[in-house]
PQR file of N, CA, C, O and H, with PARSE charges and radii, in Angstrom:
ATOM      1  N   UNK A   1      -3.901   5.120  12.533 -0.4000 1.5000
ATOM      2  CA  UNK A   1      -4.601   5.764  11.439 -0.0000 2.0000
ATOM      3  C   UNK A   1      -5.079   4.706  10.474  0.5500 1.7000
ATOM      4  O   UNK A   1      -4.585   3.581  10.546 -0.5500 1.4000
ATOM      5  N   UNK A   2      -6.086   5.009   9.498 -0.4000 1.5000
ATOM      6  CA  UNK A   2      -6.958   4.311   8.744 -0.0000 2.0000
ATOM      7  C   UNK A   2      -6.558   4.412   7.437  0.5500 1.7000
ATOM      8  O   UNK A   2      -6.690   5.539   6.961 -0.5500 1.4000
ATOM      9  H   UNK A   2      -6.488   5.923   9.440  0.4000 1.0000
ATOM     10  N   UNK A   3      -5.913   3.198   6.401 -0.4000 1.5000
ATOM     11  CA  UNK A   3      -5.871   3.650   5.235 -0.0000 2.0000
ATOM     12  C   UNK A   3      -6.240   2.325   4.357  0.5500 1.7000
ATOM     13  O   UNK A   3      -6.120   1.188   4.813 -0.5500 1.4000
ATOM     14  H   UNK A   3      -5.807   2.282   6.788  0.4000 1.0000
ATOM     15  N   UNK A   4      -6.744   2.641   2.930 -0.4000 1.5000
ATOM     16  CA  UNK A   4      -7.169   1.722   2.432 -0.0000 2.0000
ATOM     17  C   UNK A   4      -6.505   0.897   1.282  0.5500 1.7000
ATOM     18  O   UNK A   4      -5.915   1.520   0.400 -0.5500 1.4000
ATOM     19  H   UNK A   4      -6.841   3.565   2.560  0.4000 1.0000
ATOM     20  N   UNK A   5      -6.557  -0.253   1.247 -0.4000 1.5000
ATOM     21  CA  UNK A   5      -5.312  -1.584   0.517 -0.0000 2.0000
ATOM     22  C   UNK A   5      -6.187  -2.391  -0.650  0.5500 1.7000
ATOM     23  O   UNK A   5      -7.153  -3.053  -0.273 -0.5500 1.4000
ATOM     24  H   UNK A   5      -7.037  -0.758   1.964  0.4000 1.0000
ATOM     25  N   UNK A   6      -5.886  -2.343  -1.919 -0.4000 1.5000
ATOM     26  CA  UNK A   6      -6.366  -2.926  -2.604 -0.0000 2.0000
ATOM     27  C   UNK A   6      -5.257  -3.597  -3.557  0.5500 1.7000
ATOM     28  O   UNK A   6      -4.706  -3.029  -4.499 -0.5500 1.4000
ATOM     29  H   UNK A   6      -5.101  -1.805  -2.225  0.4000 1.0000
ATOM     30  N   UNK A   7      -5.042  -4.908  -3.129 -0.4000 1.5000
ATOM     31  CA  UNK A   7      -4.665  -5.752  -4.343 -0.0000 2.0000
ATOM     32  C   UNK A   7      -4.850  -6.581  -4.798  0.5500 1.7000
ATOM     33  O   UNK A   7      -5.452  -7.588  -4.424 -0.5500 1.4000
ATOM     34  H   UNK A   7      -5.490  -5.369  -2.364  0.4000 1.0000
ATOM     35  N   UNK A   8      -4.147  -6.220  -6.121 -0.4000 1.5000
ATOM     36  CA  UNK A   8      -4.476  -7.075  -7.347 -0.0000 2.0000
ATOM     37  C   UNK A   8      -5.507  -6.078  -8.310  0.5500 1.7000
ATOM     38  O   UNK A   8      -5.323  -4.876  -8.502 -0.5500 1.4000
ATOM     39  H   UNK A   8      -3.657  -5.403  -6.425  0.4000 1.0000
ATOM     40  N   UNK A   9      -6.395  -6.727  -8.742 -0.4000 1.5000
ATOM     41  CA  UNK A   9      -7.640  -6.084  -9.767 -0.0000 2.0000
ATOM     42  C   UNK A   9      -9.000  -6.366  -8.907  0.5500 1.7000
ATOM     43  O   UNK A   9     -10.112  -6.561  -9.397 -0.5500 1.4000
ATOM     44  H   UNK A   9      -6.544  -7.704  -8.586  0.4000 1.0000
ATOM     45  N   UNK A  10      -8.680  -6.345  -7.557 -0.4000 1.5000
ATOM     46  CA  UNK A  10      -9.649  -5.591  -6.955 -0.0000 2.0000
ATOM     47  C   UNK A  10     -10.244  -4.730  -6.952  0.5500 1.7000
ATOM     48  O   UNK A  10      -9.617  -3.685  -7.129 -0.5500 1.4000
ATOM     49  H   UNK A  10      -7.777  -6.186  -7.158  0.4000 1.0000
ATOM     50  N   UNK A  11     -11.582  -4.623  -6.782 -0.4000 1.5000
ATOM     51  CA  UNK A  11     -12.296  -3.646  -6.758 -0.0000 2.0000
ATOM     52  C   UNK A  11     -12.909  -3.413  -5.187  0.5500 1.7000
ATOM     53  O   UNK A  11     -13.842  -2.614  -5.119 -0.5500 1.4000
ATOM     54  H   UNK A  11     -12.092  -5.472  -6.639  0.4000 1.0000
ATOM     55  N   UNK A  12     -12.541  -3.932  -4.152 -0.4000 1.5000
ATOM     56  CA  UNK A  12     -13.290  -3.997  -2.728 -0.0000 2.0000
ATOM     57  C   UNK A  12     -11.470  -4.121  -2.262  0.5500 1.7000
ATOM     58  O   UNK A  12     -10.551  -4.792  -2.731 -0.5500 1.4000
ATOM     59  H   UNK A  12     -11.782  -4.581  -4.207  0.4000 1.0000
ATOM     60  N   UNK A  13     -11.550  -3.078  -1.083 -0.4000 1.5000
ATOM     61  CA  UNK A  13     -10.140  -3.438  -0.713 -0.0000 2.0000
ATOM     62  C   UNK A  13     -10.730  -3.624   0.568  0.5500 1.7000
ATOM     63  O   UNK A  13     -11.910  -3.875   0.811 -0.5500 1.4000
ATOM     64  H   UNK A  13     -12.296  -2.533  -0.701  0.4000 1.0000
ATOM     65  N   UNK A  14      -9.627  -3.449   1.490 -0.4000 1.5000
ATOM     66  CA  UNK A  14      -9.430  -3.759   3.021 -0.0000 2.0000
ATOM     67  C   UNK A  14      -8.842  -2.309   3.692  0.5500 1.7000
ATOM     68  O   UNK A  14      -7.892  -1.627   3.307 -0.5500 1.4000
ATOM     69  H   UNK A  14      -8.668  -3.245   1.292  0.4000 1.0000
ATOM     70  N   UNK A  15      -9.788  -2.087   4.876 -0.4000 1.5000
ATOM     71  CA  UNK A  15      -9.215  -0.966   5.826 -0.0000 2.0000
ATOM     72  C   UNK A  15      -8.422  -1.421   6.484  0.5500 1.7000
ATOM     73  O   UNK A  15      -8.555  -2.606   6.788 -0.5500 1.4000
ATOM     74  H   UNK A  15     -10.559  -2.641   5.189  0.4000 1.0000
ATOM     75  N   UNK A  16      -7.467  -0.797   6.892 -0.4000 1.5000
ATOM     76  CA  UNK A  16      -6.209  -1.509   7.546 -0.0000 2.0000
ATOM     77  C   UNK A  16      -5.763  -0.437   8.671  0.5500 1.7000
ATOM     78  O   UNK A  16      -5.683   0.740   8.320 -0.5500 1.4000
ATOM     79  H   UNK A  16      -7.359   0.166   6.646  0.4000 1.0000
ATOM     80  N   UNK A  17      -5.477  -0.783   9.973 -0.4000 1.5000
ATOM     81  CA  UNK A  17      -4.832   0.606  10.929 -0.0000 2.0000
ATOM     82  C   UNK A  17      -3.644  -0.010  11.207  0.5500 1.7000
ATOM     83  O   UNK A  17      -3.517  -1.110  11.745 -0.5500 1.4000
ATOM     84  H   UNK A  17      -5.542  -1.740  10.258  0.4000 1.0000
ATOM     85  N   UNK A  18      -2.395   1.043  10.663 -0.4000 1.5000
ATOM     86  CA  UNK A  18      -1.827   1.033  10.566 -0.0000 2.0000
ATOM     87  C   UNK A  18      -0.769   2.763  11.603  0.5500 1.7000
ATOM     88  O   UNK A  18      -1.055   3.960  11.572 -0.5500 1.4000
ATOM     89  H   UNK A  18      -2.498   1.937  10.226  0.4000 1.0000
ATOM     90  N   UNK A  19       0.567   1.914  12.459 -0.4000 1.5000
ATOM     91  CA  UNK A  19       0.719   3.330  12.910 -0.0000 2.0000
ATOM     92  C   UNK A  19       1.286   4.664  12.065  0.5500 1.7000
ATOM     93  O   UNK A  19       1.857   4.628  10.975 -0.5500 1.4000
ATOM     94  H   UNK A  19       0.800   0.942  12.484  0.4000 1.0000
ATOM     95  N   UNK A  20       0.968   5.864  12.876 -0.4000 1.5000
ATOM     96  CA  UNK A  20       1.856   6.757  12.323 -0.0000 2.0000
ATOM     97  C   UNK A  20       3.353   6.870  11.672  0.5500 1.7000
ATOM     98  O   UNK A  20       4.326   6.729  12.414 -0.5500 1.4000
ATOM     99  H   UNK A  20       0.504   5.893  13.761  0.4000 1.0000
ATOM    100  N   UNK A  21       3.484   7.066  10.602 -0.4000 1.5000
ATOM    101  CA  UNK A  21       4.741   7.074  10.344 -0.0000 2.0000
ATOM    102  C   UNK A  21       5.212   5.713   9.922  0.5500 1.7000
ATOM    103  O   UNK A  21       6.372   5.399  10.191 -0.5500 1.4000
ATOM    104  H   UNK A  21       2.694   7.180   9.999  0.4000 1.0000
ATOM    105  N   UNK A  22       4.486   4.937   9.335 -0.4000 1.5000
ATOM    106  CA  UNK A  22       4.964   4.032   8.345 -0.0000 2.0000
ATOM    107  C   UNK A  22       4.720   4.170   6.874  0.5500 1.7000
ATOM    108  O   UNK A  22       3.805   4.605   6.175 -0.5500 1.4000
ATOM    109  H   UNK A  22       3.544   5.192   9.117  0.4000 1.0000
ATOM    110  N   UNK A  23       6.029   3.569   6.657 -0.4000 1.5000
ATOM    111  CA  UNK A  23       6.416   3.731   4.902 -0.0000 2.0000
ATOM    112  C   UNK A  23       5.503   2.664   4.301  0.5500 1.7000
ATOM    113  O   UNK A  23       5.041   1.725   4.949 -0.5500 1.4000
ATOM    114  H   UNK A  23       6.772   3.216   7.225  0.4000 1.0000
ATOM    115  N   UNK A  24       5.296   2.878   3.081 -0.4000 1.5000
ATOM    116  CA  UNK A  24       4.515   1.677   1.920 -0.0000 2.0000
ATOM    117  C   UNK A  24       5.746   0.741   2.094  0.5500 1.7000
ATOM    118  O   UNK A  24       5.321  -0.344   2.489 -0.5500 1.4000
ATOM    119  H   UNK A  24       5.671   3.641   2.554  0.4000 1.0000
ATOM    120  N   UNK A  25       7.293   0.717   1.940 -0.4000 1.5000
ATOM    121  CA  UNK A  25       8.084  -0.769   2.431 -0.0000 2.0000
ATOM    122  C   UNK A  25       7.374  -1.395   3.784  0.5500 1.7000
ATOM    123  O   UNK A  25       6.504  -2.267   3.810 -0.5500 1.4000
ATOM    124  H   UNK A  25       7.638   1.599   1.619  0.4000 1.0000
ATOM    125  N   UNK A  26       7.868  -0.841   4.692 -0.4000 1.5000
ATOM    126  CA  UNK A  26       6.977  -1.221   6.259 -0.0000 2.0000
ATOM    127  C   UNK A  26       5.388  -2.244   6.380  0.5500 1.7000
ATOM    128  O   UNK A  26       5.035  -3.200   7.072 -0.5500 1.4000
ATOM    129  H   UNK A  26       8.575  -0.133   4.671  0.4000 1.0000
ATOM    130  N   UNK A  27       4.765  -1.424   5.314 -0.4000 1.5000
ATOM    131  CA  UNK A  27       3.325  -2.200   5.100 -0.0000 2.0000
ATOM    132  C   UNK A  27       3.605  -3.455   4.494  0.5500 1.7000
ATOM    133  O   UNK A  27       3.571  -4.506   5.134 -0.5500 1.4000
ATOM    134  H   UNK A  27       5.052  -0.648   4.752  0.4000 1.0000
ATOM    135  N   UNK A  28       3.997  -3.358   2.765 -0.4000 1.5000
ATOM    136  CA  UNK A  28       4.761  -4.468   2.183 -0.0000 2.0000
ATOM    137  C   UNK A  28       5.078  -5.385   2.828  0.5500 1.7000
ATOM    138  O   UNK A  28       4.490  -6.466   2.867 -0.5500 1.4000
ATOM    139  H   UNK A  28       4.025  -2.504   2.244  0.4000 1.0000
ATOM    140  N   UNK A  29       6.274  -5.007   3.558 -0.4000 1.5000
ATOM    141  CA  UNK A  29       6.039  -6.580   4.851 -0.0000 2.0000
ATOM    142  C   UNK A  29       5.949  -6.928   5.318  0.5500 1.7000
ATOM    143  O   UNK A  29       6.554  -7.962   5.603 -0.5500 1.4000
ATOM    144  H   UNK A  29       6.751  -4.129   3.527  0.4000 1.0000
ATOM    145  N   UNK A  30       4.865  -6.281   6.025 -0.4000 1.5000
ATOM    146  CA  UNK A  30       3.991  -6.853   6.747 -0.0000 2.0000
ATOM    147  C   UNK A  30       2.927  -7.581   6.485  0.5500 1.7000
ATOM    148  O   UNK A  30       2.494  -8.415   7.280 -0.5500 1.4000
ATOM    149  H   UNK A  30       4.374  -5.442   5.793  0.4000 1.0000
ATOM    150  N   UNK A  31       2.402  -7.334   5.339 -0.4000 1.5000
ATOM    151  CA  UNK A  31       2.114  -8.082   4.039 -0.0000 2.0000
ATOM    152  C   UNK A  31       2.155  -9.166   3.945  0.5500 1.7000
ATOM    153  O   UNK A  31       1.227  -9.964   3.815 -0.5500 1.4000
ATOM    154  H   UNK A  31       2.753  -6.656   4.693  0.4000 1.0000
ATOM    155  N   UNK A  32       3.669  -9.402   4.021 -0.4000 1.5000
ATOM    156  CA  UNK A  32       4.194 -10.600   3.230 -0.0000 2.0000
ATOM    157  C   UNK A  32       4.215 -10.655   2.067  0.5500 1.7000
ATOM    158  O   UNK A  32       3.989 -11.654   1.384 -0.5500 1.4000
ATOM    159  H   UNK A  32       4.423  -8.754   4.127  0.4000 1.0000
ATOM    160  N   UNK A  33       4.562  -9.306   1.611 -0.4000 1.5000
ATOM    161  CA  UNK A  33       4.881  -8.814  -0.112 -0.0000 2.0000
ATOM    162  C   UNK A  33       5.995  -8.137  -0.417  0.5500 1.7000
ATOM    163  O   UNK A  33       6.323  -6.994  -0.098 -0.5500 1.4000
ATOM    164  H   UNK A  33       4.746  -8.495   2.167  0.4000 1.0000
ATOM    165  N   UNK A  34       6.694  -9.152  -1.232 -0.4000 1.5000
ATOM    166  CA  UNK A  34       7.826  -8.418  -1.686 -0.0000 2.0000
ATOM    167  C   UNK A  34       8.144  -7.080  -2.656  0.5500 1.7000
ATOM    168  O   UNK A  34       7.818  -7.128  -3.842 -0.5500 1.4000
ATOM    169  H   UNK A  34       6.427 -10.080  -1.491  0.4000 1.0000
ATOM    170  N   UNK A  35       8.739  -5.988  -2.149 -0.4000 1.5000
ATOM    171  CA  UNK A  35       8.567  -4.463  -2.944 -0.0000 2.0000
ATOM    172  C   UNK A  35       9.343  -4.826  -4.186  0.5500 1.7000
ATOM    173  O   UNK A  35       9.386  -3.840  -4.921 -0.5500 1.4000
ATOM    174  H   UNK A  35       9.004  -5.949  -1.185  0.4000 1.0000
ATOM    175  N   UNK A  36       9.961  -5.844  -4.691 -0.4000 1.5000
ATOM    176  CA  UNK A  36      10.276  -5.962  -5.642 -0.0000 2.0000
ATOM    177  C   UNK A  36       9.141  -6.683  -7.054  0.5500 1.7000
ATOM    178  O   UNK A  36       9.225  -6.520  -8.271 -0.5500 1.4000
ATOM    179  H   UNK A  36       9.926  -6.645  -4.094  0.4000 1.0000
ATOM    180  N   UNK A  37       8.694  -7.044  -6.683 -0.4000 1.5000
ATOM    181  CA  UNK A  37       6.969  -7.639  -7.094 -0.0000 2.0000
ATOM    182  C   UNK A  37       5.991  -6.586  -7.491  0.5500 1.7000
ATOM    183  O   UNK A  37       5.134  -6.678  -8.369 -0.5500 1.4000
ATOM    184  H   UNK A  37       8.625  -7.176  -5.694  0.4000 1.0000
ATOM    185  N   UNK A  38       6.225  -5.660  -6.781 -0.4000 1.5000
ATOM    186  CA  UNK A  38       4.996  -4.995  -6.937 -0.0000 2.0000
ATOM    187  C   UNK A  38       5.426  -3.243  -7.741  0.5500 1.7000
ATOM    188  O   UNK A  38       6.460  -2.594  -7.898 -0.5500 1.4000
ATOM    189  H   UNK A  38       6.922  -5.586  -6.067  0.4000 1.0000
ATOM    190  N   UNK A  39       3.955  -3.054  -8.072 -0.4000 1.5000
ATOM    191  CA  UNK A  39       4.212  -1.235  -7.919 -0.0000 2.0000
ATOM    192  C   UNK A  39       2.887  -0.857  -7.524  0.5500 1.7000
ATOM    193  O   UNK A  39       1.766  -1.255  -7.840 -0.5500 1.4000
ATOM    194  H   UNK A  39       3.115  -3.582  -7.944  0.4000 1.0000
ATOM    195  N   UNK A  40       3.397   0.167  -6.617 -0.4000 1.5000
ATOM    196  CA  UNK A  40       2.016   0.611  -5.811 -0.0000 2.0000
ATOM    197  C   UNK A  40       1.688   2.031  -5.718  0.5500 1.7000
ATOM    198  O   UNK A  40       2.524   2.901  -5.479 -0.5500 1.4000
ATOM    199  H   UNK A  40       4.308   0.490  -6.360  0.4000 1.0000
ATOM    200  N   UNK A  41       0.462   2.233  -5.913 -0.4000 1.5000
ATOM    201  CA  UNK A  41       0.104   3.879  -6.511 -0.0000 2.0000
ATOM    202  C   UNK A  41      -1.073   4.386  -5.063  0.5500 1.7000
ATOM    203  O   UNK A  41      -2.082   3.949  -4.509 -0.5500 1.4000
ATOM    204  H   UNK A  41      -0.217   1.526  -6.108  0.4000 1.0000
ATOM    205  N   UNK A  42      -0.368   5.276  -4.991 -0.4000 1.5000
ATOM    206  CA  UNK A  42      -1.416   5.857  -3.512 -0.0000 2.0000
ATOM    207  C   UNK A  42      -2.156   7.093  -4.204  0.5500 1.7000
ATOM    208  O   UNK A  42      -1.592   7.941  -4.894 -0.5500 1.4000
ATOM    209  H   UNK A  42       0.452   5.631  -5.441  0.4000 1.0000
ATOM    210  N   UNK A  43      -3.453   7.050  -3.913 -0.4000 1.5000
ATOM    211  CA  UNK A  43      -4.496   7.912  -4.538 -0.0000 2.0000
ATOM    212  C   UNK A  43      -4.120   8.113  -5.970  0.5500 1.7000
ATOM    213  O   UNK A  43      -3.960   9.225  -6.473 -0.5500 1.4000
ATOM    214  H   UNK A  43      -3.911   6.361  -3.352  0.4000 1.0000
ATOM    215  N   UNK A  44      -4.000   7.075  -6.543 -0.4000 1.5000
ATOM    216  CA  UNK A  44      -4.216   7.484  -7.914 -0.0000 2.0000
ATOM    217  C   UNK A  44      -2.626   7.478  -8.729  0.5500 1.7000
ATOM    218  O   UNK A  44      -2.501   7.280  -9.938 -0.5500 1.4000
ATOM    219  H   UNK A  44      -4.130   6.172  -6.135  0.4000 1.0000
ATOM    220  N   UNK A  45      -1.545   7.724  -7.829 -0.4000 1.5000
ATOM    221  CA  UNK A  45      -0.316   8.173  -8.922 -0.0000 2.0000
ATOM    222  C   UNK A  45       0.695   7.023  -8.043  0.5500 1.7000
ATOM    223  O   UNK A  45       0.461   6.635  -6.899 -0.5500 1.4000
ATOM    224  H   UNK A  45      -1.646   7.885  -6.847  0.4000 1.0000
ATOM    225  N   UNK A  46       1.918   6.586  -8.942 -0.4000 1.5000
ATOM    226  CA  UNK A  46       2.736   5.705  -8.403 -0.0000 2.0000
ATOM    227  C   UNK A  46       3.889   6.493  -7.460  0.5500 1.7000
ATOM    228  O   UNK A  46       4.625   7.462  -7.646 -0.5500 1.4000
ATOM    229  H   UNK A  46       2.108   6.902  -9.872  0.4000 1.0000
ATOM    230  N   UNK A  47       3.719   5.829  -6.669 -0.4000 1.5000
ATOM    231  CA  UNK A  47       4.990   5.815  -5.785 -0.0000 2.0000
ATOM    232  C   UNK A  47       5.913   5.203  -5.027  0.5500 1.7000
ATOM    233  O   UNK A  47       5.473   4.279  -4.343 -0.5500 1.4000
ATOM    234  H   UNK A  47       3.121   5.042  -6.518  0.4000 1.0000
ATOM    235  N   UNK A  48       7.554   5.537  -4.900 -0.4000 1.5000
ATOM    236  CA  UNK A  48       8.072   4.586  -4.045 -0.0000 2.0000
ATOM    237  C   UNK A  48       7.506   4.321  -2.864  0.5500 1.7000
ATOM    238  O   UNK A  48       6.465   4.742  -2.362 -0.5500 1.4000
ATOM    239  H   UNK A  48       7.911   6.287  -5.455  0.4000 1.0000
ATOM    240  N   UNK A  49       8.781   3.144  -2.262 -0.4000 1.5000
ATOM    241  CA  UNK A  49       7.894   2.514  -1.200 -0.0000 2.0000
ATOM    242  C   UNK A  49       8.723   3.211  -0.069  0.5500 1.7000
ATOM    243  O   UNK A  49       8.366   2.908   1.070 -0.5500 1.4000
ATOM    244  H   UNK A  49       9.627   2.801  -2.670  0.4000 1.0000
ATOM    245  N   UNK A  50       9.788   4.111  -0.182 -0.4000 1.5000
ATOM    246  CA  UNK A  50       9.704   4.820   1.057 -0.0000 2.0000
ATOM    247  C   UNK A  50       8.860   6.139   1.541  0.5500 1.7000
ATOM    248  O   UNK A  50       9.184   7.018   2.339 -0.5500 1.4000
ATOM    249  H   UNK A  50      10.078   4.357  -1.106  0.4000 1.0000
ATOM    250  N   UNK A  51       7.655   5.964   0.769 -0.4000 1.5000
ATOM    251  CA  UNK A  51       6.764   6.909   1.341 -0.0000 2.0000
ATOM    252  C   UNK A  51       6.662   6.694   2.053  0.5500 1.7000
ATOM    253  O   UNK A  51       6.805   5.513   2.370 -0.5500 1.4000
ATOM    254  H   UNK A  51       7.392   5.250   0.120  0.4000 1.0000
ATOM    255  N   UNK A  52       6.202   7.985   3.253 -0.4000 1.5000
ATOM    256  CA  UNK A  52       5.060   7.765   4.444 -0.0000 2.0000
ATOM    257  C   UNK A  52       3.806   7.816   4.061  0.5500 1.7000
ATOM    258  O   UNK A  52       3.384   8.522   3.145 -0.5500 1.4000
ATOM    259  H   UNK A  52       6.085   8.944   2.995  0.4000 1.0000
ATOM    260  N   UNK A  53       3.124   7.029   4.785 -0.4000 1.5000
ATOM    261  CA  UNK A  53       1.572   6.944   4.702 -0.0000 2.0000
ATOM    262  C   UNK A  53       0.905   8.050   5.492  0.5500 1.7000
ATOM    263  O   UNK A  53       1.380   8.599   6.486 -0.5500 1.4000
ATOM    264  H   UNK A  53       3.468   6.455   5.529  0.4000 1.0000
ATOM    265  N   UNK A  54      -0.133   8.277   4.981 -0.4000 1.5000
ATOM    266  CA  UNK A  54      -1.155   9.334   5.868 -0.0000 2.0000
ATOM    267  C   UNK A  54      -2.166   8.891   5.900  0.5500 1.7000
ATOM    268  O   UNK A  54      -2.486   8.005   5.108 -0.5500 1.4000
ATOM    269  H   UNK A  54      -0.519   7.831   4.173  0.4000 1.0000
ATOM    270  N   UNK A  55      -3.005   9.372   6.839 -0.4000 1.5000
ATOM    271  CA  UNK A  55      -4.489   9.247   6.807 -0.0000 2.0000
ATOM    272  C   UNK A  55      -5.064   9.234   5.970  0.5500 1.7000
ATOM    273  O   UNK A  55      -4.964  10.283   5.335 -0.5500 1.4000
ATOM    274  H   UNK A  55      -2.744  10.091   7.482  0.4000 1.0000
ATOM    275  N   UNK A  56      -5.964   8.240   5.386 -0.4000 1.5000
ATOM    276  CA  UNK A  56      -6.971   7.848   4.778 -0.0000 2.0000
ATOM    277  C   UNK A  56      -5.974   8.017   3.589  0.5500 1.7000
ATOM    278  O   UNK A  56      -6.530   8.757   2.777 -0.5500 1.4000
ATOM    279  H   UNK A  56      -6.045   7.388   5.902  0.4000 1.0000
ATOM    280  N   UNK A  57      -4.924   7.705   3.205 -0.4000 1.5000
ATOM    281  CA  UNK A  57      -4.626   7.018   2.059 -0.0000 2.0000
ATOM    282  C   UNK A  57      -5.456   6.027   1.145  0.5500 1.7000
ATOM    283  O   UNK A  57      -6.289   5.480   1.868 -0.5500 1.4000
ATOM    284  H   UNK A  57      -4.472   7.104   3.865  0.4000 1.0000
ATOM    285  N   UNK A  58      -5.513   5.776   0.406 -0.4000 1.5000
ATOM    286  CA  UNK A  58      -5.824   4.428  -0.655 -0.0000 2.0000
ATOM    287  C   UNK A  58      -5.139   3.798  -1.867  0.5500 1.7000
ATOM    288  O   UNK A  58      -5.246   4.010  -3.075 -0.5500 1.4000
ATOM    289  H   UNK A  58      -4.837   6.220  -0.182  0.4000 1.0000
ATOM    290  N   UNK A  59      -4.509   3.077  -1.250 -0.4000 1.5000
ATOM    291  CA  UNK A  59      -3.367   2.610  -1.714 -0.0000 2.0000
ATOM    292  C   UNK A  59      -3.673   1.118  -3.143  0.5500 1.7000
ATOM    293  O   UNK A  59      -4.315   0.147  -2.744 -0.5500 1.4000
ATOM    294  H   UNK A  59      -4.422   2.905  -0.268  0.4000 1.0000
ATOM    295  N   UNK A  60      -3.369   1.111  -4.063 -0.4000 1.5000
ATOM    296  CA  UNK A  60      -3.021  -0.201  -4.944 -0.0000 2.0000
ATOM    297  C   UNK A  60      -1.791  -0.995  -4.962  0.5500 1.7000
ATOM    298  O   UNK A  60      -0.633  -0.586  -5.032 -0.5500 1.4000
ATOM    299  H   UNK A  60      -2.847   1.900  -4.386  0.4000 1.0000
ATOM    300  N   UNK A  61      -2.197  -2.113  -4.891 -0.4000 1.5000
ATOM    301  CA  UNK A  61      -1.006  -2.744  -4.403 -0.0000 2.0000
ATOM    302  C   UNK A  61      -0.959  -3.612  -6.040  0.5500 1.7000
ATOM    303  O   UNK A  61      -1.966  -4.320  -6.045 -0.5500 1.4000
ATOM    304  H   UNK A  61      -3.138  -2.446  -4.834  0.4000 1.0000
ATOM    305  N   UNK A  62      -0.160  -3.813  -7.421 -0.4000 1.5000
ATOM    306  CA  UNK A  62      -0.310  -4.862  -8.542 -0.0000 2.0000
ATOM    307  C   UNK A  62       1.031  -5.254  -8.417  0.5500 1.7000
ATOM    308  O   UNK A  62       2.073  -4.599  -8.400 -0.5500 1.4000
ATOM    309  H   UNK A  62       0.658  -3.238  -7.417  0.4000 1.0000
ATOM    310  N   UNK A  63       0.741  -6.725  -8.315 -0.4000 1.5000
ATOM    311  CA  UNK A  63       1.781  -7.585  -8.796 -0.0000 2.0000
ATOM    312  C   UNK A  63       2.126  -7.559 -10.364  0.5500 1.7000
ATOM    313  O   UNK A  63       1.246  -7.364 -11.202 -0.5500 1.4000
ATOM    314  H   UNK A  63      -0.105  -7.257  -8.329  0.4000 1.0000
ATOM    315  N   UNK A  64       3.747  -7.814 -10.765 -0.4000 1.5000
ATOM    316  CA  UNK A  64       4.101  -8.010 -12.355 -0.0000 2.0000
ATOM    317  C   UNK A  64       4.964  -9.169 -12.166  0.5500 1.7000
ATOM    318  O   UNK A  64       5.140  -9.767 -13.228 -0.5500 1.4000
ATOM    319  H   UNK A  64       4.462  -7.973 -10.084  0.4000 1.0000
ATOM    320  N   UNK A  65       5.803  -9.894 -10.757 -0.4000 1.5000
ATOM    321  CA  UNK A  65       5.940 -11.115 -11.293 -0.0000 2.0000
ATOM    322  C   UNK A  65       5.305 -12.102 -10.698  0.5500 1.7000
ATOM    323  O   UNK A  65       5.390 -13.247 -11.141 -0.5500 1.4000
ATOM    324  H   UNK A  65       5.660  -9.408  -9.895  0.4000 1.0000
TER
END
């Protein structure tokens, strides 16, 4: 499935396929981003990182340290 990754103060993110049934941790590190670093808001509102992802998500990824 297809969902979309923007970090930092991006304004252009990256499509990413990613499988069914992975959490925002799972993505994170795959990344190579630590969930302690970040907070990340999918369509608009924050959430932990043991969400599952869905289709066509659009995800923000901001660093605070």
């Amino acid at each position: 499935m297809r969902i979309k990754v923007l970090i930092g103060k991006e304004n252009s993110g990256k499509s990413l396929e990613v499988p069914k049934g992975q959490t925002i941790e799972s993505l994170l590190k795959k990344l190579h981003i630590n969930p302690q670093t970040v907070i990340v808001s999918r369509n608009g509102d924050i959430v932990p990182e043991q969400e599952t992802l869905e289709e066509k998500d659009s995800l923000r990824i901001i660093r605070f340290k």
